[in-house]
Structure formats: C-alpha cells, structure tokens
C-alpha positions in Angstrom: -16.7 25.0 -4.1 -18.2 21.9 -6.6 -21.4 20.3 -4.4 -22.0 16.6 -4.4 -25.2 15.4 -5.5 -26.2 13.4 -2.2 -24.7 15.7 0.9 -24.1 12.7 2.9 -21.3 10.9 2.1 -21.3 7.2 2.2 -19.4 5.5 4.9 -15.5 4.5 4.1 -16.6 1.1 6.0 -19.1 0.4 4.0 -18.0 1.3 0.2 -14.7 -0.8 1.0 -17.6 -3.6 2.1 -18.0 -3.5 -2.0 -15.3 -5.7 -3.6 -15.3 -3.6 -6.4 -14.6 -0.6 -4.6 -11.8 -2.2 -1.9 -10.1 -4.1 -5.3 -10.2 -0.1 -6.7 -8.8 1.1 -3.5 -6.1 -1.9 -2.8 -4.7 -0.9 -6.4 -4.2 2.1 -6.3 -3.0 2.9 -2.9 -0.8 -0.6 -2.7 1.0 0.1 -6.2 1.9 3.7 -5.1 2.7 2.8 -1.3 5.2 -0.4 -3.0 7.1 2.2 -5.6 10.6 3.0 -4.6 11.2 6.9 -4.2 14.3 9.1 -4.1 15.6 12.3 -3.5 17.4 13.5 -6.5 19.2 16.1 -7.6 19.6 18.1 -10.8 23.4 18.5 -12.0 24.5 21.8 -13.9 24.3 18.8 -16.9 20.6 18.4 -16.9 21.3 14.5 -15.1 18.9 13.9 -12.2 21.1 12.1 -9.4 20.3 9.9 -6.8 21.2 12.2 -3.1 21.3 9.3 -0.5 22.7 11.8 2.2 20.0 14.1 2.1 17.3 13.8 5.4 14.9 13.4 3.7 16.0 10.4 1.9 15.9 8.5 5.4 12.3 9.7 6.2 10.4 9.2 2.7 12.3 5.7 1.7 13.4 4.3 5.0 11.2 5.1 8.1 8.3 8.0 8.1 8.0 7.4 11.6 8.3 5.6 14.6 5.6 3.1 13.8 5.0 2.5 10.1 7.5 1.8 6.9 7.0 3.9 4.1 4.3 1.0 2.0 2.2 1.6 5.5 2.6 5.4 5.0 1.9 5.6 1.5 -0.5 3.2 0.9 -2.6 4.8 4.4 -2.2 8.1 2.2 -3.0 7.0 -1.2 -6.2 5.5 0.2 -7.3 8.4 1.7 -7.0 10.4 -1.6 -9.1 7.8 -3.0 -11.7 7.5 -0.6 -11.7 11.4 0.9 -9.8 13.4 -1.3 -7.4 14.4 1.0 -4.5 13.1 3.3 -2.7 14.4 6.1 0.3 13.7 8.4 2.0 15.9 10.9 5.3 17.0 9.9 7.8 16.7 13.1 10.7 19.3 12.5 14.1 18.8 14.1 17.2 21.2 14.8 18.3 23.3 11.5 14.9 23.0 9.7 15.7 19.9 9.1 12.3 17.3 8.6 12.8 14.1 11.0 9.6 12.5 11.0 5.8 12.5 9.1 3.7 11.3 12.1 1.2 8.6 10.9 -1.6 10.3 8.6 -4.7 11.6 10.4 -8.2 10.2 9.2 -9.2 13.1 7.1 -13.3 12.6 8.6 -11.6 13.9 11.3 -10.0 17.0 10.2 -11.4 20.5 9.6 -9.3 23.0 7.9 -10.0 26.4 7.6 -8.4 29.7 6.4 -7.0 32.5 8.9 -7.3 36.2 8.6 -3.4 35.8 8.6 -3.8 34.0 5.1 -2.3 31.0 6.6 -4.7 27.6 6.5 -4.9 26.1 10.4 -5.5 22.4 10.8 -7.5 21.5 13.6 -8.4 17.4 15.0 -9.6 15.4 17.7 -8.1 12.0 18.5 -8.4 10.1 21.6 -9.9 13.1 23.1 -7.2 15.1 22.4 -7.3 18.1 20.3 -4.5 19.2 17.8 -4.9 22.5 16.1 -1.8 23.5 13.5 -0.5 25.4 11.1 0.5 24.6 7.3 3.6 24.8 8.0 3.5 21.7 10.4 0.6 20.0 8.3 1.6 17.7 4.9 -1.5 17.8 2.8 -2.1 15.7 -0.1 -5.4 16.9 -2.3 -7.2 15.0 -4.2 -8.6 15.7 -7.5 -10.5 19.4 -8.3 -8.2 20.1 -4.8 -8.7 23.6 -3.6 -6.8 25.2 -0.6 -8.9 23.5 2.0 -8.6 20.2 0.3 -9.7 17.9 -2.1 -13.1 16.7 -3.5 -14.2 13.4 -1.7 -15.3 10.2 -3.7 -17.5 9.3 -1.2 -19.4 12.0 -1.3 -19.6 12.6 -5.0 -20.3 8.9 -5.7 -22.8 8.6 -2.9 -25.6 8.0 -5.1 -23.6 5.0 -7.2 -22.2 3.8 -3.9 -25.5 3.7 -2.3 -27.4 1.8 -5.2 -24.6 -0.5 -5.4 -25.1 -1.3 -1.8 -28.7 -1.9 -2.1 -28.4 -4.6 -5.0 -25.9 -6.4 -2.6 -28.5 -6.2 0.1 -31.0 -7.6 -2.1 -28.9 -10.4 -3.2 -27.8 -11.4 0.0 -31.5 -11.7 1.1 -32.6 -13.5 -2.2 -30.2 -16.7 -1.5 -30.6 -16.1 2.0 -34.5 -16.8 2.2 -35.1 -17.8 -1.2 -35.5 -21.3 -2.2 -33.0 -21.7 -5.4 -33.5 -25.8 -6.4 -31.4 -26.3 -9.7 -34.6 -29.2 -10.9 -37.4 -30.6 -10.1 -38.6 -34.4 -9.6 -42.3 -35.0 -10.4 -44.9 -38.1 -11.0 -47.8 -38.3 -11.1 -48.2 -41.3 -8.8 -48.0 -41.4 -5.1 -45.2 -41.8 -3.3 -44.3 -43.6 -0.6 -42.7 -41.8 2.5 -39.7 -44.0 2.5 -39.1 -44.3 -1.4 -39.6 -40.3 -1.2 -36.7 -40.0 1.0 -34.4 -42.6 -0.4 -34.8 -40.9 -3.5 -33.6 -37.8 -1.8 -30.7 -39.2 -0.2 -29.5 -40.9 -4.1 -29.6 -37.6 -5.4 -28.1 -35.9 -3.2 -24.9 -38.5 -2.7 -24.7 -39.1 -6.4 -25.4 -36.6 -8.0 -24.5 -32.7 -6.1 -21.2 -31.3 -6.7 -19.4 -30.4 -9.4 -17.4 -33.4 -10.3 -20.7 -35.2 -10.3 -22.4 -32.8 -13.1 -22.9 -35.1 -16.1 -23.8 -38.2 -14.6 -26.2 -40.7 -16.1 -29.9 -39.9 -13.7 -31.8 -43.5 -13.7 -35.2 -42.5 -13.0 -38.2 -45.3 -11.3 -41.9 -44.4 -10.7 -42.7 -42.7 -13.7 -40.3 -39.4 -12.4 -39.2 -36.6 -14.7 -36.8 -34.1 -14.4 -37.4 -31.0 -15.3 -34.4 -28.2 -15.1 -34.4 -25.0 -13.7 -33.0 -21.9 -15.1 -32.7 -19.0 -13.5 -35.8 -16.2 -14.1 -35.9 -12.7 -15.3 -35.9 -11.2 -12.1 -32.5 -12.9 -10.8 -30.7 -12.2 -14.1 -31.4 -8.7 -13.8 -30.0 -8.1 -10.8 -26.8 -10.0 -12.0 -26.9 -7.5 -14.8 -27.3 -4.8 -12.3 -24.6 -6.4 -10.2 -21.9 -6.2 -12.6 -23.2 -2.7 -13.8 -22.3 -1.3 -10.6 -18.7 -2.9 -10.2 -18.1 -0.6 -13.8 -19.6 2.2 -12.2 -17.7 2.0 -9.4 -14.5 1.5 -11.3 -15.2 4.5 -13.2 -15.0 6.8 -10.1 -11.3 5.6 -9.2 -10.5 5.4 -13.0 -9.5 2.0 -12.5 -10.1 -0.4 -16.0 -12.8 -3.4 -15.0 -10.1 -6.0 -16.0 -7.6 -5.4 -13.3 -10.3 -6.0 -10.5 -10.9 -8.9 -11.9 -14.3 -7.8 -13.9 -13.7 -10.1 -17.6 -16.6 -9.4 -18.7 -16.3 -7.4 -21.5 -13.3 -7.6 -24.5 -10.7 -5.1 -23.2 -9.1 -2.6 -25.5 -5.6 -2.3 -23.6 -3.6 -5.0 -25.3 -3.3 -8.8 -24.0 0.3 -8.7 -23.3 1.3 -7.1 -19.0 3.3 -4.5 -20.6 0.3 -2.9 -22.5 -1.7 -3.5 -19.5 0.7 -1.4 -17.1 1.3 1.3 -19.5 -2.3 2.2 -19.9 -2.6 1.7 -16.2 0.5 4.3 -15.6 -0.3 6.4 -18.4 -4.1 7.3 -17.4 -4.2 6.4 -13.8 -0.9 6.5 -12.2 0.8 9.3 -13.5 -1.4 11.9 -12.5 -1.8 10.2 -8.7 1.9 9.7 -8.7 3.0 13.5 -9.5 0.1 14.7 -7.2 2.6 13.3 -4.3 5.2 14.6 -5.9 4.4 18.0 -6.0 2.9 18.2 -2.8 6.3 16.5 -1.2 8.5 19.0 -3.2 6.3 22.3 -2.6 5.8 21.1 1.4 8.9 19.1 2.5 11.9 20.4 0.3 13.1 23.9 1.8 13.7 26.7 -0.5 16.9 26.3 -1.0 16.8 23.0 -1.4 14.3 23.9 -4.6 17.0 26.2 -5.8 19.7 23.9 -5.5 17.7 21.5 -7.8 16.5 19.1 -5.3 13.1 17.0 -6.6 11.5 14.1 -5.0 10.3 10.9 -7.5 8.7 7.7 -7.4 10.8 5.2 -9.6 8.4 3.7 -12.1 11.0 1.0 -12.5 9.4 -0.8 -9.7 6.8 -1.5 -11.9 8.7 -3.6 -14.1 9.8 -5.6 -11.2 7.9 -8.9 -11.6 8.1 -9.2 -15.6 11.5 -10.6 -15.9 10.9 -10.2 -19.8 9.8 -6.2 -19.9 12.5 -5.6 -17.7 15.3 -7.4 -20.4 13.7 -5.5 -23.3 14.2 -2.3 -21.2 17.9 -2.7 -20.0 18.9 -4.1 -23.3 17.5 -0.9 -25.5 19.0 1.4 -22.9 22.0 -1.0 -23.6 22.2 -0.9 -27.1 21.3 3.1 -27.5 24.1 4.0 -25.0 22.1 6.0 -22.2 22.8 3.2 -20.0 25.9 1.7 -18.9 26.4 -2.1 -17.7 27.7 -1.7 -14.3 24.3 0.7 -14.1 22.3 -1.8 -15.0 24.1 -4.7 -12.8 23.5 -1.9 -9.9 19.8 -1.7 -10.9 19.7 -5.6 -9.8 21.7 -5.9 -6.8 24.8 -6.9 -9.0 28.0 -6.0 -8.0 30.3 -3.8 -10.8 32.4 -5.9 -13.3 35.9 -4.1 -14.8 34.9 -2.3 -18.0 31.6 -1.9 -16.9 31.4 1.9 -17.0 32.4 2.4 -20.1 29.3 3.6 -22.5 28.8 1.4 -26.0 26.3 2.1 -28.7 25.7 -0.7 -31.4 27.3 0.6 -35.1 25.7 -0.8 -38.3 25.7 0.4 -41.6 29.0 1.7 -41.1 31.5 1.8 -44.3 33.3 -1.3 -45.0 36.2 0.1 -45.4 36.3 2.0 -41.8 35.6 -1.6 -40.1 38.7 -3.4 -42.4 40.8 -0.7 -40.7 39.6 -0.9 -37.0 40.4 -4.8 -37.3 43.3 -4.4 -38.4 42.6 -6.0 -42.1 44.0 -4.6 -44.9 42.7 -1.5 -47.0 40.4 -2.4 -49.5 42.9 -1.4 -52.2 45.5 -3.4 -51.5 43.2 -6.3 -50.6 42.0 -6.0 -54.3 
C-alpha cells in the first residue's frame, strides 16, 4: 500500500472550508449525481437497449432508498470518492436475489474494512452507537483512484500537506484585514488642524467620496492637504500570489481545470466555445470517474446471469448537452443527416410525442448521378430529354 506524505489526513470540514476545494467537490459530485442512468441491454445485433422493466432500473434512476433520490445518492457518493477515496452503501436484498434498495452511503471515516481468512472482505461501522459488521456481498463499494481491495487512496490524506498550507494563507489573510489597518490614501499638511475642521473633513470624504460609483470624483482640497495614494506592499501581494497558487494546486488534486471554478487567471487552452469546454472536461475528468461507477455497479449489483445476458449499467452523457440548446441541434441533426438516428428517436429524446413516418431511417444523398435522380422524379431519361 502507497503512504501519504503527512499521516494525518486533513479534515473533510475543513478542506470544503476552501472555496477552491468545495467548487472542485460541487463539480464533480453534482455533474455525476444530475446524469441520467439506465439499464441497458445488449441485443444479438450489437444495439445497447434501454430495459425499463429490470429492478434495477427503479432503484438506480428512480428511488435508492427510502430517504434520498438518486442526485442525493450520487452526488453523497461521488463526493466521497473525491474527498476519501472510497464510498459505501448497504445493499438491501429482497426475495429472488433481487436488489430493492442501496441504504444511504456510510461516511467512509467511519468504516474499517478488512480481509477474512475466508478470502471474503468484511465491512465493519459504528453509527449512532450501533455497530454494523458485513460482508461484500451486502456492501457496494466505490474505490477511488490507485483503489486496492480495501479501498481507495484518500485525497485528504495525500494532499494534506497542499491542503494544510492552503489553510494557513487563508488564516493569515483573514487576520491581516481583520486587525490590520488597510486606508486606500492618506491626507497630510503640514499645518495644524483644528479639531472640528479635522472631523468635518472626515465626514466629506467619507459621504462623497467611498464607494464605487463615487471613484473618479473631482477631490477639492483646503489647508494646504495632499493626497497621497496607497498601493498595496510586497508583503500583501505575495500572499495574493500565494493565494491563487493554492486554488491551482488544489484543482490539480481533483483534476479539475482552474477555469471552471471560477479561477480566470491565466489564458486557458480548452477552446472558448461550452462545447470544447465540456469535452475536455468529459474526456480527462469525467470519463474515468463516470466508468469507475459503472464498473463497480455492473461487477456488484448485476447478477451473473444478468452479465451473461448482456445486461450493463450507463450514465447517459446526453445530459450534458442539456442546457446548450445549440450543441444539442448540431448533435441530433448529424445523427439526422448520417442515418444512425431516426426522428421519432430524436422527438422521444425531448419529450416529443411520435409523428407518422417518423421511424423510418434517411441518410442525405449528394453527388449522386444525374441521370439516377431524373429517374426517381419521374423526369425523363437524359436521352430523350436531349
């Protein structure tokens, strides 16, 4: 087994305390907990149907569990990946083998798994006082990257160091505009002031001139003042330097780009356009997380013969393209134009009911001889038209 560096991981409470870190987190587990999923099945024809009658259907896309929809369940799960490398739920089994429920996933600080002489791994947890102790056979597991057996490696352990140093720059910027004294100018004479004039002056700069609508304004100055502007020292714009450092260190250990947590800082390299920006995100970040659960769902929740009979379970990536009315168009009209998609399936894929014809599967013709297209219009041959 890999050893972090530091052997105390930080706590989950306090990395998500980081906005870099909880805008990593909220990503990842909120775009996998909001993809549609299905149970499909693979025809003698190669053709990966949609099977809405099988059970598991009902407990993945429906309802997990009593108490949480499947975004709750997911996104709960995802996070944990992220955070601990690992997530678990109980598996509730019903008559005939059948799966009826995934109890809400256990926080994996408070699991302990361990391997049996029998081979088999037992799960053992304490909530509420009471103790659960199970077998892998009533345990779905979800491991997170460089996953062994007994589970995944944790991000908070491994990025203990990064988290920790990220936390202490916070710290210290909290205290600096907490106790320091951060004027944007200073007002100096050289004469004496009186009391009164002192604090009327104060009061007309601070009516007149604070705010941003008021920055610009014409300053009329009296008794021989001068204004002399601040700007802000070495120290201060170090630690803004080492502030945004950490937000790309920390976006580096979810694999998450700067620019979709809102870090501009630096030009990005995945294309301007929302299409190239979700590719790249579902290419290099998504796809690996996405068949991680899909893998562990097929291996865990789908029987034997159920794996035999071709049964797979996958996220739809289509729910991606649900927002970007103009990706989505592009999409259905190539599958359109190419034939691999009929227009009754594409009126289905938008809540549209079927129109007459609709099944029926076109494919654009050009180039075609002149002659052949004379003939399928009825026109006349192009001998005796000549």
């Amino acid at each position: 087994a890999v050893t972090p560096i530091e052997c105390a991981p930080v706590p989950a409470n306090s990395v998500l305390g980081l906005s870099a870190a909880w805008a990593c987190v909220n990503l990842l587990a909120g775009t996998i907990g909001s993809l549609p999923i299905m149970v499909y099945k693979t025809s003698r024809a190669g053709v990966d149907e949609e099977n809405w009658d099988h059970p598991l259907y009902r407990v993945l896309a429906e309802s997990p569990n009593a108490d949480q929809t499947p975004l709750d369940f997911f996104e709960f799960s995802s996070a944990s990946v992220e955070l601990y490398g690992n997530a678990y739920s109980e598996i509730e089994w019903g008559t005939g083998g059948r799966i009826i429920a995934l109890q809400p996933p256990v926080t994996p600080e408070l699991m302990t798994v361990r391997r049996l002489s029998s081979g088999y791994l037992q799960y053992d947890w304490t909530v509420d006082g009471k103790r659960r102790v199970v077998d892998q056979d009533r345990m779905f597991h979800v491991r997170g990257f460089g996953g062994g057996p007994l589970g995944g490696m944790s991000t908070l352990a491994f990025g203990s160091r990064a988290f920790n140093s990220a936390l202490s720059i916070e710290r210290a910027a909290a205290a600096t505009f907490r106790n320091g004294v951060r004027p944007s100018g200073v007002l100096s004479t050289d004469e004496k002031m009186d009391p009164k004039v002192r604090k009327e002056t104060e009061e007309l700069l601070q009516s007149k001139y604070m705010g941003t609508l008021n920055q610009g304004l014409p300053m009329l100055l009296t008794h021989k003042l001068t204004w002399q502007q601040l700007t802000i020292n070495p120290e201060d714009a170090q630690m803004l330097q080492s502030r945004a450092f950490s937000v790309e260190e920390i976006c580096r250990f979810f694999g998450v780009p700067p620019h979709m947590v809102g870090h501009t800082e630096k030009t990005t390299s995945w294309g301007t356009g929302l299409e190239q920006q979700t590719l790249g995100f579902v290419i290099f970040t998504l796809r690996r997380r996405l068949k991680r659960f899909e893998q562990a769902m097929g291996k865990q929740l789908l029987s034997p013969a159920d794996r035999a009979n071709g049964l797979k379970i996958k996220f739809d990536l289509r729910g991606l393209m649900r927002g970007d009315s103009e990706a989505r168009a592009k999409f259905y009209e190539t599958a359109l134009r190419n034939g691999w998609m009929t227009i009754n399936e594409v009126r289905a894929l938008e809540g549209l009911p079927p129109v007459p014809g609709g099944d029926v599967v076109r494919l654009q013709m050009q180039n075609v001889p002149i002659d052949s297209v004379m003939g399928h219009t009825g026109g006349p041959p192009l001998d005796e038209a000549a």
